[in-house]
GUTOR-800416 format. One line per field, with one value per residue (C-alpha): residue number from 1; chain; x, y, z. Coordinates in nm, 2 decimals, decimal comma, always signed. Layout:
i (NUM | ...);
ch (A | ...);
c1 (X | ...);
c2 (Y | ...);
c3 (Z | ...);
***
This chain:
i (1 | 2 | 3 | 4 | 5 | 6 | 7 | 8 | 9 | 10 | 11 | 12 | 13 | 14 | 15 | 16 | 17 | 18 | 19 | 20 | 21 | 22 | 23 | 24 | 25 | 26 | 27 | 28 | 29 | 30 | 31 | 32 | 33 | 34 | 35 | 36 | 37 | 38 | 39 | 40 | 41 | 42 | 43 | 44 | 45 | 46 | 47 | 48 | 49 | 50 | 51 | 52 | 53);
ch (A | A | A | A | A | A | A | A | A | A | A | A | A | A | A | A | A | A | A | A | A | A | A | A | A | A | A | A | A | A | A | A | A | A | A | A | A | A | A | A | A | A | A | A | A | A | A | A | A | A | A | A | A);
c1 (+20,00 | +19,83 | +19,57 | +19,79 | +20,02 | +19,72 | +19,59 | +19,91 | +19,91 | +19,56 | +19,67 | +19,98 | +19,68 | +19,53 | +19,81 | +19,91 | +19,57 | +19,57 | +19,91 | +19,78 | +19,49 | +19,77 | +19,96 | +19,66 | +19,61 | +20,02 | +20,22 | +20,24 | +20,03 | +20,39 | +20,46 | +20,05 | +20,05 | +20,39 | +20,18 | +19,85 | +20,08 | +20,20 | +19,85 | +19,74 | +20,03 | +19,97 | +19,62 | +19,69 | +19,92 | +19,66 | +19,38 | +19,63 | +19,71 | +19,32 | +19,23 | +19,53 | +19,36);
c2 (-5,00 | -4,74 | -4,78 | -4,81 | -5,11 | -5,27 | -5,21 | -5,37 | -5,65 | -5,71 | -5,71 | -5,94 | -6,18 | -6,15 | -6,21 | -6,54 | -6,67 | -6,64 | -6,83 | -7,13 | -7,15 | -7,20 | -7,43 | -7,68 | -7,73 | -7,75 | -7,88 | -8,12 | -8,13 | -8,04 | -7,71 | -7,61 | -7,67 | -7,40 | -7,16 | -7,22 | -7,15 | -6,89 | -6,74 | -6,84 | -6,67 | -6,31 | -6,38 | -6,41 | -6,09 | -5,84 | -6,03 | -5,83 | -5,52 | -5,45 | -5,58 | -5,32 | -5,02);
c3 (+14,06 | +13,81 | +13,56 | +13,27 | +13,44 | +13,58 | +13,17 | +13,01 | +13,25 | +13,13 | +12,78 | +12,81 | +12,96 | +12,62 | +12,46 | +12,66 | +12,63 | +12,30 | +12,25 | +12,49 | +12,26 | +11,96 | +12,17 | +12,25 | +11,88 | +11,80 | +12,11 | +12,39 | +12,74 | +12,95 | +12,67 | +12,77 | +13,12 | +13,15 | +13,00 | +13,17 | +13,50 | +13,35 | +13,33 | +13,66 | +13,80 | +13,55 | +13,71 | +14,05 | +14,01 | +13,88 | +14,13 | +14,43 | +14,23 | +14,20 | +14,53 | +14,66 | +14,50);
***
């Protein structure tokens, strides 16, 4: 995976962390636990793409 993947990944991270944020003042626990997997998984992804490098 190149920079610039490995980058947008990165900023799609940003992105859903800052929507989880929203959710925990606006939604139920079941909506924010989807999207804290969602980031744990995004997380998990880029962990391997840098480790691969």
């Amino acid at each position: 995976m190149n920079k610039a993947n490995i980058e947008g990944l990165i900023n799609l991270e940003i992105e859903l962390a800052k929507s989880i944020l929203e959710l925990k003042e606006e939604h139920e626990t079941t909506v924010l636990e989807k999207w804290e997997n969602l980031l744990t998984n995004l997380e998990l992804v880029i962990s391997k793409k840098k480790g691969k490098k």
